[in-house]
N, C-alpha and C positions, 0 to 999 in steps of 0.2 A: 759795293762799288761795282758798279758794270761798265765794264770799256767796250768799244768796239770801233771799225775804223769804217767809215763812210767818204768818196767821191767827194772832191772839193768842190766850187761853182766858183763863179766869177765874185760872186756877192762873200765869199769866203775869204777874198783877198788884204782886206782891209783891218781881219781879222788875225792874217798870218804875216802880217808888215807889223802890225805892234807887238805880236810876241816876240817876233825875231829881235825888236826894238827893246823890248824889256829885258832879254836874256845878252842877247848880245854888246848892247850900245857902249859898256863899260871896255868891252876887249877893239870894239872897231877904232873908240876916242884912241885908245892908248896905239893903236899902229898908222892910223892917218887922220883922225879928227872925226867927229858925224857928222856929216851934212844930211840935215832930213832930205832933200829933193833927191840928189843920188843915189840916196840910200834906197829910197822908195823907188825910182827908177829900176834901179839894180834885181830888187825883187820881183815887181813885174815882168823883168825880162824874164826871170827863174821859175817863176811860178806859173804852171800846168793844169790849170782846173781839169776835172776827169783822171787825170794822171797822180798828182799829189791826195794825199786821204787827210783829211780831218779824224785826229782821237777825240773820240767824244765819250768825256764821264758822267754816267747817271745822264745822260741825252742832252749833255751842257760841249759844247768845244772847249776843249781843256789841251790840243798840241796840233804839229801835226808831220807824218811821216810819207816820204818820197823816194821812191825807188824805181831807178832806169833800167831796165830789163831787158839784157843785149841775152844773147843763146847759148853764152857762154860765161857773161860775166855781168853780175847783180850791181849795180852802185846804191848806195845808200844815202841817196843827194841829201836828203832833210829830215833831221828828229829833233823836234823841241817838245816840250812841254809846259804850260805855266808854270810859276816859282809853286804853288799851292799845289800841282800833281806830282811833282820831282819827288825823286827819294823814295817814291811809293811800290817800286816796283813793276812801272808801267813801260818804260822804256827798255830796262831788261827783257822784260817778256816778249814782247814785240820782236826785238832785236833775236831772241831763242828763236821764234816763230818763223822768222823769218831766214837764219842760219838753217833750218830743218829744212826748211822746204827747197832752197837753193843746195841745200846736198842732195835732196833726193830727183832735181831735177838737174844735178850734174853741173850745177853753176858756180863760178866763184863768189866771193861776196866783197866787195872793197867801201870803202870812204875814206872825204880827208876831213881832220881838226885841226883848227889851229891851234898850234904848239903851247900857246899861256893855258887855251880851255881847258880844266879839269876830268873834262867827259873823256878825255884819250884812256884816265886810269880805266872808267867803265867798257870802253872796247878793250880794252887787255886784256880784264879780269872772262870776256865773253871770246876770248882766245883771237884778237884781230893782232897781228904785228908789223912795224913799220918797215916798208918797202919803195921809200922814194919820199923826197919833203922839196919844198921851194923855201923862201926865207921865211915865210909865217905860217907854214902848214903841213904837216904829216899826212902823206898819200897811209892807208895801213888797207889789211888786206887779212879775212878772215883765215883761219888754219886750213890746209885742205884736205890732209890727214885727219881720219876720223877717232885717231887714238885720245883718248878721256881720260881725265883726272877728274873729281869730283869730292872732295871734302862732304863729310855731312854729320848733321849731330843732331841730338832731340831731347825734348823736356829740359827748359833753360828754368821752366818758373822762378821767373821773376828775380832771378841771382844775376847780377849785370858784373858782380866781378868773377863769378867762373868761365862767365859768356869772355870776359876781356881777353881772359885765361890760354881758352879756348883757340881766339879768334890770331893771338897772339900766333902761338904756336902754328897755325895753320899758313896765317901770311911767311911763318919760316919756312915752311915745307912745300909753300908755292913755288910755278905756279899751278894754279886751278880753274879747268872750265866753267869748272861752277862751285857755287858752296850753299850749300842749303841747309834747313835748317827743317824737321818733320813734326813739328809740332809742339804741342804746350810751350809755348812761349810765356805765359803769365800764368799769374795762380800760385799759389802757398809762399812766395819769394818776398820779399820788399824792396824789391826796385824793378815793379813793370814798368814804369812807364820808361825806366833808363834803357831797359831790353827791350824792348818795341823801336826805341830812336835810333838805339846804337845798329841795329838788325839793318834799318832802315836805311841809313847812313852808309853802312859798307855794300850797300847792296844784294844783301842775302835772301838767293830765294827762299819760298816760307812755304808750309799749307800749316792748316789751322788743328790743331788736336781736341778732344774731348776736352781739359780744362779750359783751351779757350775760348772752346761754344759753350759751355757753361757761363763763364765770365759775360759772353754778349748776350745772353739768352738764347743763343740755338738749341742747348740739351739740359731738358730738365736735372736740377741738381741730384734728383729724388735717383737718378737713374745711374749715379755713383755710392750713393752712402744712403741710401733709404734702411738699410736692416740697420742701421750703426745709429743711435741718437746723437750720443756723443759728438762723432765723427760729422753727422749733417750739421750740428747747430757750428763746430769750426767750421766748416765748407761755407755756409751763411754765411759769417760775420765776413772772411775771407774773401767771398764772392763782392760784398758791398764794400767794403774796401778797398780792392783792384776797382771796382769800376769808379768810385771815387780820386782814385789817384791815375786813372787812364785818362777818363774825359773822353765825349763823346768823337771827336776826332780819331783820335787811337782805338776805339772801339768799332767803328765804322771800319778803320780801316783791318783791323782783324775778323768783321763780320766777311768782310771781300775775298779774303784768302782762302783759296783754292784746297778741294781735299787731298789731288793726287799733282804730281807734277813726271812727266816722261822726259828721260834721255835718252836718245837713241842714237847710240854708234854704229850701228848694221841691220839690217832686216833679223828679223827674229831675237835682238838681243837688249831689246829697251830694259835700262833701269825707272821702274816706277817708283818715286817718294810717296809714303803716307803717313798718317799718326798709326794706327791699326791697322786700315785693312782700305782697300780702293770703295768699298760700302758703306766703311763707319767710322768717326773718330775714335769711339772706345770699345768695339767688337772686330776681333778677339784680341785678347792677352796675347801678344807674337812670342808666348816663349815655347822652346822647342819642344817640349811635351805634348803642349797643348795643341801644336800648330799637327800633331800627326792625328791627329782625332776631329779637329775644327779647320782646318788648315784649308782644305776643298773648298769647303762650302765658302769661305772668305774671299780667297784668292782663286779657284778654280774659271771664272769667267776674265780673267787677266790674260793677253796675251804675253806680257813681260816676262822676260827672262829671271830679272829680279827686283826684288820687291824690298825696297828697303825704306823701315819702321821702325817705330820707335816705343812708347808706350810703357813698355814693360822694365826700362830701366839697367837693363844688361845684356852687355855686348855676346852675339851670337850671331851664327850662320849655321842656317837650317837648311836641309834638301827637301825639298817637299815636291816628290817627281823628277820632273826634269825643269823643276823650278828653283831658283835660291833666294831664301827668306832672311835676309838680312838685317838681324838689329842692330841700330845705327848707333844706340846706348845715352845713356843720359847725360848734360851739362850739370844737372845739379840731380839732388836725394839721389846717388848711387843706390840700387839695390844690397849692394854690401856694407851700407852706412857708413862710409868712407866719405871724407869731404875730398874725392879726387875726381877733376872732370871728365866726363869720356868724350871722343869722336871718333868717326870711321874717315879713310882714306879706299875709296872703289876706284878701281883702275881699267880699263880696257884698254890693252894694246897687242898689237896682231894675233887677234880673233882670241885672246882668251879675259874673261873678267877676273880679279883679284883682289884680294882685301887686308887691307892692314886696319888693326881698330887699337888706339892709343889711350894713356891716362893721364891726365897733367895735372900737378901738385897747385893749389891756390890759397892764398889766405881766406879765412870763415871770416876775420875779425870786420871787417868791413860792411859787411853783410848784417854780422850779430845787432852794429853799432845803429844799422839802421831799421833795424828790428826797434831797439829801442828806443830810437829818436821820435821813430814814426807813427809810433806806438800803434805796430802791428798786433792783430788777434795770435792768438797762442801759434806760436810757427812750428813746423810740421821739421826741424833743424833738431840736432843734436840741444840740450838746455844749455842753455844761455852762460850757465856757469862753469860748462864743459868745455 
């Protein structure tokens, strides 16, 4: 999936009256009635060809976003999207991209929602809060302070109730600028396709790990278990399995995901997300051993302060230089064979970074249940009768 944001034209107008009409028309009836003419009037007035962008996905218009650019202070006049790009992670991103750049150019960032829309929760969760409302709309206004909270967790394969687990626990210890998620999302679990929706749904940033460019065909399978017989013929059946229960939608939309994602609180101090390493989804094994012998060659071309990864299944913080290697730990297969989920909590506030990395108790039984419903290949879980 390639996004990108291109110059409206006049000829793009007719385009950005019906989406506004398919997303919005439900919340305009219910506070004064639609009237198509008005409505459309309304928009014409609003709408800036040259100034407003067109999101175009895969070279299709798929939304579009508007931003008034005063020297001091950014409004965020227009973000829609069709119902079929929503939830994908396209409007978060955007929205990041665009908070970055008005920090570093010293701006504020504002917009209003009206109060019934659901989208107020997605600027919260992107740190905006309300600062003045009239009767049907919320003025809010991004954080100005660049102190960060950041939730993160990695390797969910395909376990949607340690993800719930997880996700639970997180919303209690918000809020959070961000929550992300580094990788292996699917693979050896029995409910991808429920961990792809749910991920979706709360808005969690993602990039893709080694299992799941396996699963789309990005990385040959041969290039995990090729010495293993055993081990490749389950990684097969396993492989053809998730992508039978993903479906090409879900798979498309995990080919899209990004390898590294940057946060940056101050010059010099970006947190980079990866599965492994800013180069590879499955090179290197981030644990601390290995990271003091392998650790250069991976990470050595990263400006980031810290680098936090996932992969290898257990929570750590490594110095590598004047760098911090942070593993983010697993939702599911703990390296200790424990069914307990991990996440990390990274913090920057007044110039120092910090880490808290947790474990949260969850039921296997639900998970077991659909092992067998679904009649999963041999699962990579404690046995069935344990």
């Amino acid at each position: 999936m390639k996004v990108r944001l291109r110059p409206s034209t006049d000829a793009d107008f007719e385009f950005v009256f019906a989406l506004n009409k398919t997303n919005m028309r439900r919340y305009v009836e219910r506070l004064r009635g639609w009237d198509d003419a008005a409505e459309r009037a309304d928009m014409k007035r609003k709408f800036q060809p040259g100034v407003d962008q067109i999101i175009e996905v895969d070279g299709h218009p798929a939304g579009v976003f508007a931003v008034d650019r005063r020297e001091d202070e950014w409004d965020l006049r227009h973000i829609e999207l069709l119902p079929i790009f929503q939830n994908r992670g396209i409007g978060t991103t955007l929205i990041r991209q665009l908070l970055e750049e008005a920090y570093q150019q010293g701006a504020a960032v504002t917009l209003q929602v009206l109060k019934m829309n659901p989208a107020r929760r997605l600027y919260e969760r992107l740190g905006f809060y309300i600062v003045g409302e009239t009767e049907i709309k919320y003025r809010m206004k991004a954080k100005e302070e660049r102190n960060m909270r950041i939730a993160l967790f990695s390797d969910i394969h395909g376990n949607v109730t340690a993800l719930k687990a997880v996700l639970r626990e997180i919303r209690e210890r918000g809020p959070f600028d961000a929550v992300v998620c580094a990788g292996d999302i699917v693979f050896l679990g029995p409910s991808p396709e429920e961990v792809v929706d749910l991920l979706r749904a709360e808005g969690v940033a993602m990039v893709r790990g080694n299992c799941d460019d396996m699963v789309t065909g990005q990385l040959p399978i041969e290039t995990e278990a090729a010495s293993d017989p055993v081990r490749m013929e389950r990684f097969r059946a396993h492989l053809e399995w998730n992508r039978r229960r993903l479906g090409e939608e879900r798979l498309d939309f995990l080919r899209s995901l990004p390898v590294t994602l940057t946060f940056d609180p101050a010059p010099g101090q970006a947190l980079l997300v990866c599965h492994a390493s800013p180069v590879s989804t499955h090179r290197p094994l981030p644990r601390p051993d290995l990271l003091r012998t392998e650790g250069e060659k991976y990470y050595g071309e990263t400006e980031a302060r810290v680098i936090a990864a996932g992969h290898w299944h257990q929570p750590s913080v490594t110095l590598l230089g004047d760098r911090i290697v942070l593993n983010v730990s697993s939702v599911s297969i703990p390296g200790d064979g424990r069914p307990i989920a991990c996440y990390t909590v990274a913090e920057w506030q007044d110039g120092i970074w910090s880490f808290e990395q947790y474990r949260v108790d969850y039921d296997l039984a639900p998970e077991i249940h659909r092992i067998r419903e679904r009649n999963m290949p041999q699962p990579p879980w404690p046995k069935l009768e344990e």
